[in-house]
Each structure stands twice: as structure tokens, then as C-alpha cells.
N, C-alpha and C positions, 0 to 999 in steps of 0.2 A: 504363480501369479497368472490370473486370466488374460487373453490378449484382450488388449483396448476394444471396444467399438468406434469401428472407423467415421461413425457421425458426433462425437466426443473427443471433441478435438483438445479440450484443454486435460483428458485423459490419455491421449495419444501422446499430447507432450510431456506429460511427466513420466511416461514409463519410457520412450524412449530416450528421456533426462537420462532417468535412472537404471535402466540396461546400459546404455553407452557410456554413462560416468562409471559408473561399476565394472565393466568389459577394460576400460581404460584404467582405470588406478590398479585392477592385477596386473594386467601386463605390461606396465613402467614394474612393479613390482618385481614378477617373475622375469623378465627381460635382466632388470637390474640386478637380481641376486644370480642369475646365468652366466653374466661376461665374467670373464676374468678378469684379476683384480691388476695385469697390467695389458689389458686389451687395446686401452685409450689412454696412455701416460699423460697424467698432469690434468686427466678430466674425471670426474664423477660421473659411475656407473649411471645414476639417475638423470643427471641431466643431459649422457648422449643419449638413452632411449629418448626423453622427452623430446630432444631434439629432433631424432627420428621419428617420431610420430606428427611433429609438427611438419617435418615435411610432406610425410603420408599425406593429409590432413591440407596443405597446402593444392598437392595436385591437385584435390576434389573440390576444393572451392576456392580456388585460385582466381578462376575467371566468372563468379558470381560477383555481382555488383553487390559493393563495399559497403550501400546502407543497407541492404540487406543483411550482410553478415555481422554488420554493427546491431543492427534491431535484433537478430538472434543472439547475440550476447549479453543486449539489454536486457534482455527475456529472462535467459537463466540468472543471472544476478538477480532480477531483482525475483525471479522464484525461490533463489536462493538466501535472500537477504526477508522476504517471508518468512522462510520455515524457522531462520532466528528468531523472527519476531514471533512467532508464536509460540516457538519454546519457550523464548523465556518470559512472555507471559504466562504460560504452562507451568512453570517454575514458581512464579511471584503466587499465583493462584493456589499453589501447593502448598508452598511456604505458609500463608491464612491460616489454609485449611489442618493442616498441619505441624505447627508450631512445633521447633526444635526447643523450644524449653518445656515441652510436655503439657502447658495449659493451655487454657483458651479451647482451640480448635474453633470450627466453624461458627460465627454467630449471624449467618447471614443463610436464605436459600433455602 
């Protein structure tokens, strides 16, 4: 993947969306299949990494003001709550187009 250009800001933030969501679900992943299965008795391997990263995660913006870090959550939600939406209109569009009972197909376009 190219790096962003840095006057493409709504490009700047979905790659760094998606490097740092990506960076983070391996390594809750590899974190968690590492510990030992009695490292934390009576806790799930998955939820002390996560734990641990919410702390990491807490130092670094601990002391950023709280709407801010509310508006960049709103962010990703609802860029996230997009990419649904466009799938599964991606989906319904297909669906038309392509008819699981083999007739039909496109009669539009």
C-alpha cells in the first residue's frame, strides 16, 4: 500500500484506521496464543492482553481532552458502520444482478 499523501486527510485516516486496527487484532492475537494457559488463573488469555493494551493506550491519551477523544471514536464508528453500509448494499446490488435462482439477471443499466 502506498503511503497516504499528507494533504488527503480523509486518506491519511483510513490507512492509519487500518494499519493500527490491523497492528492491533495480531497482537491481542499472538499476545494471546503466547501466555500460558495458567499465567492469569481464572482470566482469559484475550481479555488480559486487551487489558493491557488499554492501558498502553490509556498513557498516550490519558490526558487529551475527553471530546476529543469522544469525536475520534465517533469517527471510526461511524467509518465503520459505512463500510456496512455499503456492503450490504454491494450485496443487495448483487443479489439483482445476479439472481440465485438463475433467472432474470440484470434488467436495468
Amino acid at each position: 500500500m502506498e503511503s497516504p499523501r499528507d494533504d488527503d486527510h480523509i486518506e491519511c485516516f483510513v490507512t492509519e484506521l487500518l494499519s493500527t486496527a490491523s497492528m492491533l487484532v495480531g497482537l491481542v492475537d499472538d499476545l494471546s496464543d503466547a501466555l500460558p494457559a495458567d499465567a492469569y488463573p481464572g482470566e482469559e488469555p484475550t481479555e488480559v492482553v486487551v487489558d493491557m493494551i488499554y492501558g498502553s493506550i490509556a498513557t498516550a491519551i490519558g490526558a487529551v481532552n475527553p471530546d476529543d477523544v469522544r469525536t475520534a471514536t465517533s469517527l471510526i464508528d461511524l467509518a465503520g458502520a459505512r463500510v456496512l453500509e455499503h456492503l450490504q448494499l454491494a450485496l443487495e446490488l448483487s443479489r439483482r444482478i445476479h439472481p440465485s435462482d438463475g433467472g432474470g439477471g440484470r434488467t436495468y443499466g
